[in-house]
N, C-alpha and C positions, 0 to 999 in steps of 0.2 A: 515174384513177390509172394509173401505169405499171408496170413488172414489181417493181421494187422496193419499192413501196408497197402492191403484192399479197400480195409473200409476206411482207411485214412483218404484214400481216393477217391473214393465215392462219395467222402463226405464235402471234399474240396473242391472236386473237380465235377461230379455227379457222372463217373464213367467209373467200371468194375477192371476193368483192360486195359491195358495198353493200347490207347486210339490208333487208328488207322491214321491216313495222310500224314501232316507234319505235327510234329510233337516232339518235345522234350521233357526228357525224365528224370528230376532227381534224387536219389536215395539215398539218407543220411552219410549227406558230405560228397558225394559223388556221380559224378552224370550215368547215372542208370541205363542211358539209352537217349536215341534222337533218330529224328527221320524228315528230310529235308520233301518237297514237290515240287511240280515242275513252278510253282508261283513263289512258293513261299521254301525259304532257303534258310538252316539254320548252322552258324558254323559258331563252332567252338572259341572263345577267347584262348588265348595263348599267354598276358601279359598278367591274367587276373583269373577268379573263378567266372561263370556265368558265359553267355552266349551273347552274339548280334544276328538280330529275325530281319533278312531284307524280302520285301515284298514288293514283288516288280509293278509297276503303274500298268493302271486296268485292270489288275486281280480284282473278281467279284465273286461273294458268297462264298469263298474256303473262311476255314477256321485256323486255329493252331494252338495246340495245348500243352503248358510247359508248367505243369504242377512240382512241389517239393514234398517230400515228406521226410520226416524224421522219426524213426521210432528207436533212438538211442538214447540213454542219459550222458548226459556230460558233454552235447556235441554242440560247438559254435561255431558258426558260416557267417560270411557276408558273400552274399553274391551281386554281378553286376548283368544284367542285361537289357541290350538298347532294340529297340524296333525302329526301324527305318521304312517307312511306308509311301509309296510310289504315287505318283498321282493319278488322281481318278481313281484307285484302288477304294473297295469297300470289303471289310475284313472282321472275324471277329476271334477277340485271344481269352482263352480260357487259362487264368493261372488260378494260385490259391498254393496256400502251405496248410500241409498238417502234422501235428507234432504229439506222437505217443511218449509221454516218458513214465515207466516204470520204478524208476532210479531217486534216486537222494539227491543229484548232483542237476544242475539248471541246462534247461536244454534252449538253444537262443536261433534262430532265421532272422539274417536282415538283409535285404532286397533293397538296391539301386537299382529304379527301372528310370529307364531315359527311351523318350515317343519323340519322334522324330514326323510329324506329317509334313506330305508335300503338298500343293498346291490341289484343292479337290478332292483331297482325298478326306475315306470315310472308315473310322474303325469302332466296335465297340469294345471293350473291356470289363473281362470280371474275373473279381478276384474276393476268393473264400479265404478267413483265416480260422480253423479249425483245433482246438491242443483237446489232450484227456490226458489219463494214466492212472495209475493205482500207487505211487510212491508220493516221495514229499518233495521230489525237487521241480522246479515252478516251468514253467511252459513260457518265453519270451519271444514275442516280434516286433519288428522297427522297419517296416517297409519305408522309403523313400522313392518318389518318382517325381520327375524333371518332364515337362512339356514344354514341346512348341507345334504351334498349331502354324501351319502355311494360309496363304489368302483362300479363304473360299472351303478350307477342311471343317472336319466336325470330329470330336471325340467326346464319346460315354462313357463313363466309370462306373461300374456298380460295385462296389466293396463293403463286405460284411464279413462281422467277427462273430461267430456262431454260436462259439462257447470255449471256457478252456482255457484262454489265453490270462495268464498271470499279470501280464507288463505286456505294454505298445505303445510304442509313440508312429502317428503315422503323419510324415511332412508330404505337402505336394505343392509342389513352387512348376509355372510357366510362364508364358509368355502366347497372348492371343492375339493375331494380326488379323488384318482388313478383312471383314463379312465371314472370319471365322467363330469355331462354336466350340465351348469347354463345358461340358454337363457330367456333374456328380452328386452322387446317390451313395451315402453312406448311411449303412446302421449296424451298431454293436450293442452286446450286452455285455454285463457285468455284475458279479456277483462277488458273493467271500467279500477278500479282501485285493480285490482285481484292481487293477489302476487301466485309464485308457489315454490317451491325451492325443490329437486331431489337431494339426497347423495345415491350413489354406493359404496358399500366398501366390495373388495372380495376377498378371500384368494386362490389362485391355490395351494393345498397343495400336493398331490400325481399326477406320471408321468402319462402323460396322458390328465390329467383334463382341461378342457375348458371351457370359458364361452365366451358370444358375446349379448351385451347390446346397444341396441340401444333405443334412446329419439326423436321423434319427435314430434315437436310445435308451435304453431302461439301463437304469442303476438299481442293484438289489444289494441284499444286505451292508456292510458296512465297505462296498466299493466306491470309486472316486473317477471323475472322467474328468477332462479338460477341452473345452472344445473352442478353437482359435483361428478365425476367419480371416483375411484382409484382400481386399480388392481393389483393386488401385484402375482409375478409368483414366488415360493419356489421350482420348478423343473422342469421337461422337461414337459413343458406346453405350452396351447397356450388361447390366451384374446384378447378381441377386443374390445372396447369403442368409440362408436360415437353419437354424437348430430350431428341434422340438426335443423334450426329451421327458421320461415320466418314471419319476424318482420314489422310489420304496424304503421300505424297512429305516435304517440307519445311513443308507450312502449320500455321496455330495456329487453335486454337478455344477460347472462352473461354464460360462458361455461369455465368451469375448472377441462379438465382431467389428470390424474396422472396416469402412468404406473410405477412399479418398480420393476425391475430381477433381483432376487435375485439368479438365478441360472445361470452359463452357456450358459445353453440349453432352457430359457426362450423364447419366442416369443409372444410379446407386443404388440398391436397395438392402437393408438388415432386418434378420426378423430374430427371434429368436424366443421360447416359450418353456418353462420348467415347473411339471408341475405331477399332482397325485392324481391316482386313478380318481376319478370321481367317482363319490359314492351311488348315484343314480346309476351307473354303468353296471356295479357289482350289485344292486339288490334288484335290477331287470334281469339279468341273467338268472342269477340264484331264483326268481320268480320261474326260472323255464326249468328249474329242476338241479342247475348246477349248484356243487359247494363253492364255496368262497375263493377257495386254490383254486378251484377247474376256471370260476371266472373271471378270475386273476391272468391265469393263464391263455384265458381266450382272448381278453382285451390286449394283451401284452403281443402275441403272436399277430393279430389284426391289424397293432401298432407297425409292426416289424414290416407287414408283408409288402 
């Protein structure tokens, strides 16, 4: 790898190397590298681009890190990869995209991830979406991932857009069965003339089952987000959907959650909040010495963490 496919790494994954144990590596357009362990088995697709991650039931505390990076202009992927996770396993998967474009021409990563948990089992997930460059062609990604959660599973998503990214739209549609768990933690920024758009769409299918999604986001300059929730409870369940988001300069932020019980014994919840830094925040700080940008910048980062 060279400097630029380093610090694309670093910035997505928070690794300078090539990780040890199981990892997969992609480098504009091409599987760079992969390394299977005795738990976690990674094998190539044949039919499509992308991989299938099986993890044998009772794996605990391994990782596995299958970052993308792209540092060419003009270059567009779809990729597909499924995880298939064993029962009783507890696991966590390090991805994230970064994308250097130099160039004129639009550089695009779009990710179908499909999670597959079995019965008890436990994974977390994080994923970084990272762009930069010094040209004028735009930075795009469009992840898509598919859940299904088994009786008695639990999955965490932490997903954050860093900076950079031009265009995203990110879907995530499941399916949550008896005394399972679906927890997400998003936040993105945006700036220029960035657009983001966020669809949530998740089934509470057996008693028990829960999930609790949360989006938090700054709009700066004359950017635009979209953020679109829906939860649907088919039992004695429980769901929680909220947006916060804190809207600057010129941008627009648009928040449309949908809850629907369809049982009874549903329990629904939507929040959602859009709103400016308050002024009391910026003239305490500026009180401790900072300018206006530094505490601009400190509330903003606070928000994010």
């Amino acid at each position: 790898m060279d400097k630029i496919q380093k610090d694309l790494l670093a910035a997505v994954a928070d690794i300078h190397e090539v990780p040890e144990g199981a990892y997969s590596l992609r480098i504009n357009g091409k599987l760079h590298g992969k390394n299977s362990s005795e738990n976690i088995q990674i094998v190539t697709k044949t039919d499509k681009p992308g991989i299938d991650i099986y993890i044998k039931a009772g794996t605990k505390n391994e990782s596995v890190h299958i970052p993308v990076l792209i540092a060419a202009t003009g270059l567009k992927e779809l990729v597909y990869n499924d995880f298939h996770i064993g029962e009783d396993a507890d696991v966590t998967i390090v991805a994230g995209c970064g994308i250097h474009n130099g160039g004129k021409e639009d550089s695009e990563h779009s990710g179908i991830h499909s999670f597959y948990l079995s019965k008890n089992a436990r994974c977390k997930y994080i994923e970084k979406h990272y762009g930069e460059g010094d040209g004028n062609g735009k930075n795009l990604m469009n992840p898509t991932t598919y859940v299904e959660l088994a009786e008695n599973s639990y999955l965490e998503m932490e997903t954050a857009q860093i900076k950079g990214v031009d265009s995203t739209r990110r879907v995530t549609t499941g399916k949550v069965m008896k005394n399972a768990t679906l927890i997400v933690h998003e936040k993105i920024m945006t700036h220029g003339e960035q657009y983001a758009e966020t669809e949530f769409d998740v089934d509470l299918c057996g008693d028990g089952a829960g999930t609790h999604v949360v989006s938090r986001s700054v709009a700066k300059g004359h950017s635009s987000q979209k953020f679109i929730s829906r939860i649907r409870g088919n039992a004695v369940c429980s769901g929680h959907t909220e947006c916060d988001a804190i809207i600057m300069d010129e941008a627009t932020v648009s928040a449309i959650p949908e809850i629907l019980a369809q049982h009874p014994e549903a329990s629904l919840i939507h929040e959602a909040a859009i709103g400016k830094i308050a002024g009391e925040q910026l003239v305490k700080l500026m009180t401790l010495g900072l300018t206006e940008k530094e505490a601009e910048e400190e509330i903003v980062n606070g928000f994010l963490r």
